[in-house]
C-alpha positions as CSV (number, residue, x, y, z in Angstrom):
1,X,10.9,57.2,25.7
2,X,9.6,54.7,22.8
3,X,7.2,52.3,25.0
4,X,8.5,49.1,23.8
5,X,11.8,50.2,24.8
6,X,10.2,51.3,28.5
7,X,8.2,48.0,28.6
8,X,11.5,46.1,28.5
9,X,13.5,48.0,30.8
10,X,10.5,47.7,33.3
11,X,10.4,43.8,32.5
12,X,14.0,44.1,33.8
13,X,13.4,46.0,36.6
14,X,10.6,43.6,37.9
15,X,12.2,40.4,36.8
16,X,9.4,39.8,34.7
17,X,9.9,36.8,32.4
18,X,8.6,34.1,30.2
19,X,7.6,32.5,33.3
20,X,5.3,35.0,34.7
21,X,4.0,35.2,30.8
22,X,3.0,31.5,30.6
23,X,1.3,31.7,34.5
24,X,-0.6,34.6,33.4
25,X,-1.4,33.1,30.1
26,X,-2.4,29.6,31.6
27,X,-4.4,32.0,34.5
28,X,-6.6,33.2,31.2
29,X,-9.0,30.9,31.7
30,X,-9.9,31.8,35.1
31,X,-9.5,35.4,35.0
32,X,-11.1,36.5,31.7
33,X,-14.5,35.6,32.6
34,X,-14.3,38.0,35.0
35,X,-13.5,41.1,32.9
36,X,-16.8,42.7,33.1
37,X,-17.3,42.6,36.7
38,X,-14.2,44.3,37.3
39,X,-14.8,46.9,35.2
40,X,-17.9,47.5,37.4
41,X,-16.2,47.6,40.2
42,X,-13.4,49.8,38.4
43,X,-15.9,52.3,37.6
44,X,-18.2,52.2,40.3
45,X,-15.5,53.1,42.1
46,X,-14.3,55.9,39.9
47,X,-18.1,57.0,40.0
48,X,-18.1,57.7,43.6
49,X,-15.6,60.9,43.2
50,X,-17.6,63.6,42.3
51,X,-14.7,65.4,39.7
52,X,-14.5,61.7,38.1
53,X,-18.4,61.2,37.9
54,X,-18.0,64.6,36.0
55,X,-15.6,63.4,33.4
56,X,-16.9,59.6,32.9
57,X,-20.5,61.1,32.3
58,X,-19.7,64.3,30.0
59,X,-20.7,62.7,26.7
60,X,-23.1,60.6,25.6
61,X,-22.5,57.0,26.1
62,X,-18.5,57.2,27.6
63,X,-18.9,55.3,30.3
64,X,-20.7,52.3,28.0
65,X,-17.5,52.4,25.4
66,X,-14.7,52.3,28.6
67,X,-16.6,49.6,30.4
68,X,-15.8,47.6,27.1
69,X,-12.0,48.9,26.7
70,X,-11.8,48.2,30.1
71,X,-12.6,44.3,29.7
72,X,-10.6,44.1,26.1
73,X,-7.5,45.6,28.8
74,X,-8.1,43.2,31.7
75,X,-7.7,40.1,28.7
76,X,-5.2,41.2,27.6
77,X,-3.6,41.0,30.9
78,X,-3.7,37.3,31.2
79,X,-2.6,37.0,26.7
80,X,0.7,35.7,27.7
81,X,2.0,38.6,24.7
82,X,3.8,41.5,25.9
83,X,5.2,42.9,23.2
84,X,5.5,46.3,21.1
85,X,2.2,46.0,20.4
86,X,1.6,45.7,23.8
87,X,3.6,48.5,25.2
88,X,2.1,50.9,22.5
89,X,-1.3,50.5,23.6
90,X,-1.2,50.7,27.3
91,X,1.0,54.0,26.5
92,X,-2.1,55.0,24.3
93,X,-4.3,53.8,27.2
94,X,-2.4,56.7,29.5
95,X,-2.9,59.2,27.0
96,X,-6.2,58.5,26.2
97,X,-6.9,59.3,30.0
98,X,-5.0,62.4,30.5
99,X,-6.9,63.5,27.2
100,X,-10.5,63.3,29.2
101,X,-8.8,64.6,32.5
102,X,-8.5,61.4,34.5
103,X,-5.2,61.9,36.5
104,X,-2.9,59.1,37.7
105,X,-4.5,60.1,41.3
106,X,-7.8,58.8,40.1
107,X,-6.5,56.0,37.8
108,X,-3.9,54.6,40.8
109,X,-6.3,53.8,43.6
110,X,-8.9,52.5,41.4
111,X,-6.2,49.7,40.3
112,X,-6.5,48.7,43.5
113,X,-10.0,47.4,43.3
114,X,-8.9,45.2,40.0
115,X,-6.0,44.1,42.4
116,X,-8.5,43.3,45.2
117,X,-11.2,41.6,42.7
118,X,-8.4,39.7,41.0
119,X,-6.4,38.6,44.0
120,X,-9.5,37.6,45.9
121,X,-10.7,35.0,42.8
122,X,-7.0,33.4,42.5
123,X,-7.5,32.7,46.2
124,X,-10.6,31.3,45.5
125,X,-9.7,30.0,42.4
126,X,-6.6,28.1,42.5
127,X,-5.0,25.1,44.1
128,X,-2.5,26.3,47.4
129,X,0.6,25.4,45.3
130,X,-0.7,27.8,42.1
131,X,-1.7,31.0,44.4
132,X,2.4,32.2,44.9
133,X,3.4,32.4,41.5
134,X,-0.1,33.5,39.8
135,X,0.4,36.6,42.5
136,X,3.6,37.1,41.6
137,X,3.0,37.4,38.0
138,X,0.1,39.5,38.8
139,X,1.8,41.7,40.4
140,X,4.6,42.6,38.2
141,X,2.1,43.0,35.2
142,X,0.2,45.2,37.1
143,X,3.2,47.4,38.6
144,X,4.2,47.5,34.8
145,X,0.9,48.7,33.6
146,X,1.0,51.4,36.1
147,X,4.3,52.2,34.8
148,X,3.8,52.4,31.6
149,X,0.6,54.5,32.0
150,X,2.5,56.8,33.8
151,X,5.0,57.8,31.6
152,X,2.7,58.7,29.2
153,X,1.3,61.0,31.6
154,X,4.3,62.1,32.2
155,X,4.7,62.7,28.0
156,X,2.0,64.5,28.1
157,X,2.7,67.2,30.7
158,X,6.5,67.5,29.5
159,X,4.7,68.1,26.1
160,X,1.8,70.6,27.7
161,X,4.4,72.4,29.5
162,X,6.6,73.5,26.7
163,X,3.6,74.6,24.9
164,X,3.0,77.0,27.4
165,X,0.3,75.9,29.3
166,X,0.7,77.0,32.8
167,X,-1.6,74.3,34.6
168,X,-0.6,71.0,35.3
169,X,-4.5,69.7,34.5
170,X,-4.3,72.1,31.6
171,X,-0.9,71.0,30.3
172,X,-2.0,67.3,30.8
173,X,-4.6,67.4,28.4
174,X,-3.2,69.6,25.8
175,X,0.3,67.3,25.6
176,X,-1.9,63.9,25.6
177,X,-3.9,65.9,22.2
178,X,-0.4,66.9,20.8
179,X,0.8,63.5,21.3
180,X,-2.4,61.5,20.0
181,X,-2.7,63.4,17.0
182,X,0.9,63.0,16.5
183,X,0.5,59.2,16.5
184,X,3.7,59.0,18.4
185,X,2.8,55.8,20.0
């Protein structure tokens, strides 16, 4: 599925709307400053899993280059643009991922610390009557991030598969490569 095209049928599906966009572009202010600690947190808590500490240090300064793709991703959750543009890259962002070997059972739980970290400074952050709908909108980004990362893993290992590849790990790597070099998205 073309992401743009997924991105606005999961927009649908959550009710996400130019609401939610302005909130979590007016939240911007609060919530980018904090891009680089939650990518700390992200992958100090990635670190901790032995098969993940693997893959984030194989080469030669990885984990420096991700800690800054990490904060350019969390801004961009609080642009107020979600658009083709948009949708392309977080699909990239999936594939990119299943490329190196990082599974959506890695990449799921650990979007629960930039939940946690996030959630905790709008409680902190925000006036009583502001919390409500800067979680809601919060939450429907992030539930269509996870989507959309998803299917691209999902891409890949279709992709994998009908290469031959008889591992799922195996196929998800060789699909994402198939499907990055093909520039599909």
């Amino acid at each position: 599925m073309d992401p743009y095209i997924l991105l606005e049928t999961l927009k649908r599906r959550t009710g996400f709307n130019e609401a939610h966009m302005r909130v979590l572009a007016g939240l911007g202010h609060y919530m980018t400053p904090l891009a680089s600690e939650v990518a700390l947190a992200f992958y100090d808590y990635l670190g901790r899993d032995p098969e993940m500490r693997d893959i984030l240090w194989a080469s030669p300064g990885r984990v420096e280059r991700l800690y800054g793709s990490f904060a350019t991703w969390y801004r961009e959750l609080f642009s107020g643009v979600y658009d083709a543009a948009y949708a392309h890259r977080r699909y990239r962002i999936g594939l990119i991922h299943a490329r190196i070997g990082i599974t959506p059972g890695h990449m799921v739980p650990a979007m629960g610390i930039v939940q946690e970290i996030s959630l905790e400074h709008m409680r902190t952050a925000l006036r009583t009557g502001e919390i409500f709908p800067a979680v809601e909108a919060f939450e429907k980004i992030i539930a269509i991030e996870i989507a959309l990362i998803d299917e691209s893993y999902l891409a890949a290992l279709e992709v994998g598969f009908k290469l031959g590849t008889s591992s799922s790990r195996d196929a998800l790597v060789e699909g994402a490569n198939v499907l990055l070099k093909e520039a599909r998205v």
